[in-house]
C-alpha angles and dihedrals in degrees: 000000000000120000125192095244089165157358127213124237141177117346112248124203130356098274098079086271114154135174128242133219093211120213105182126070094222095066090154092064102031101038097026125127105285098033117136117205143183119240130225102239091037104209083073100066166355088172125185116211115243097177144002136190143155110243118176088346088303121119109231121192127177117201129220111271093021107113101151145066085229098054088045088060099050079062094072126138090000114152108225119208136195128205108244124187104250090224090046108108122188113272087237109081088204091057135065152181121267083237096062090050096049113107102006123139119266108218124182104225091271092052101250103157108252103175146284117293103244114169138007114221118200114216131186082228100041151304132296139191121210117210126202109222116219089244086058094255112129123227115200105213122190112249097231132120095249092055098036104024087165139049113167112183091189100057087036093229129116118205128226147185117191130193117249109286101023098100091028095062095059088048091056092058095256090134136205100337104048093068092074093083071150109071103014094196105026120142108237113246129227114286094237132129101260114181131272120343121218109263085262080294120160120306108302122235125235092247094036081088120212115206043230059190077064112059113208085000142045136254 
C-alpha cells in the first residue's frame, strides 16, 4: 500500500539539495537516507535519499543522482510515497493511518449519524476530516482531541463533539469550506493518503510529520 510521506519544495543550496514539506510523523524511517519513494508523477522517481538534515526547522533531503541546484528545482512540487505494509500500524496506539480512517462512520456523542470519513487533509496548521453527509454535502472537522475524543476502529465509528455551528454551517448550505470553523484561510491540502494522523492529538505542526498519511502515526 503507498502513502503520501512527502512532498518536495524549493530547491536550497547549489548541491541538488530540496526541502521537504514532511507528512508522516516517522520522518526518520520513511525519508531517511536510503529511502526509496515513488514519485507523483511517477516518471519522476523513483528517488532514493542520499542525505538528510534540519536547517532552519526545515527538513532538507538531497536524492541520488541530483547534483545541482538546477536538477533540485525540476523536483518541485513533486509528492513523495513510501510503500507501507497494509497490516503495519504506528507504533503509537493513539495515532493511525489515513487508510484506517477512511469510511468510518462519523457519530455526533449521542450517536446521531453524522456521515461517512472520507478523506484526511494534512495542513501545515493541522489536520482535517472531511465527512461526507448523507445528502452529499462535505463537512471539514478539525482533527483535535476536543472536537474527535474517540476514534474506535472495532466498532468503525469515530466520535465527535463539535462546537456550536460546525455542523450547522454545512447544513445551511455553506459547503465544503465552510466545515473548517477551525482554520478559517487555510489552503486545502491534496486528497492523498499522507501517513499517521495524530490521535486527534493537538494541532499538528508542519514538520511534526504525519504519515500525516499516518494519522496519529506516522507511515
Amino acid at each position: 500500500m503507498q502513502l503520501v510521506v512527502g512532498r518536495i519544495g524549493r530547491a536550497h543550496g547549489i548541491r541538488g539539495d530540496v526541502s521537504v514539506e514532511v507528512r508522516t510523523d516517522e520522518p526518520e524511517l520513511r525519508l531517511g537516507p536510503g529511502a526509496v519513494l515513488f514519485t507523483d508523477p511517477a516518471a519522476i522517481g523513483p528517488l532514493t535519499v542520499e542525505t538528510g538534515r534540519v536547517h532552519s526547522g526545515r527538513l532538507l533531503l538531497r536524492f541520488a543522482g541530483v547534483k545541482d541546484r538546477t536538477a533540485a528545482e525540476a523536483l518541485r512540487g513533486t509528492m513523495l510515497i513510501a510503500e507501507v505494509d497494509p497490516d503495519e500500524t504506528p507504533d503509537d496506539p493513539d495515532e493511525y493511518y489515513d487508510h484506517q480512517l477512511i469510511g468510518l462512520d462519523v457519530v455526533l456523542a449521542d450517536g446521531t449519524p453524522v456521515g461517512e470519513l472520507t478523506e484526511v487533509l494534512h495542513l501545515p496548521y493541522q489536520d482535517l476530516l472531511t465527512v461526507q453527509r448523507p445528502d452529499g454535502t462535505e463537512v471539514l472537522i478539525p482533527f483535535v482531541e476536543q472536537i474527535v475524543p474517540t476514534i474506535d476502529l472495532d466498532e468503525q465509528r469515530v466520535v465527535i463533539t463539535p462546537p456550536p455551528g460546525l455542523i450547522d454551517a454545512a447544513d445551511a448550505g455553506s459547503g465544503p469550506g465552510a466545515a473548517a470553523g477551525a482554520g478559517a484561510g487555510a489552503e486545502e491540502g491534496p486528497g492523498d493518503g499522507s501517513d499517521a494522523v495524530p490521535g486527534a492529538g493537538p494541532d499538528a505542526g508542519e514538520n511534526g510529520g504525519s504519515d500525516s498519511g499516518e494519522n496519529g502515526g506516522g507511515a
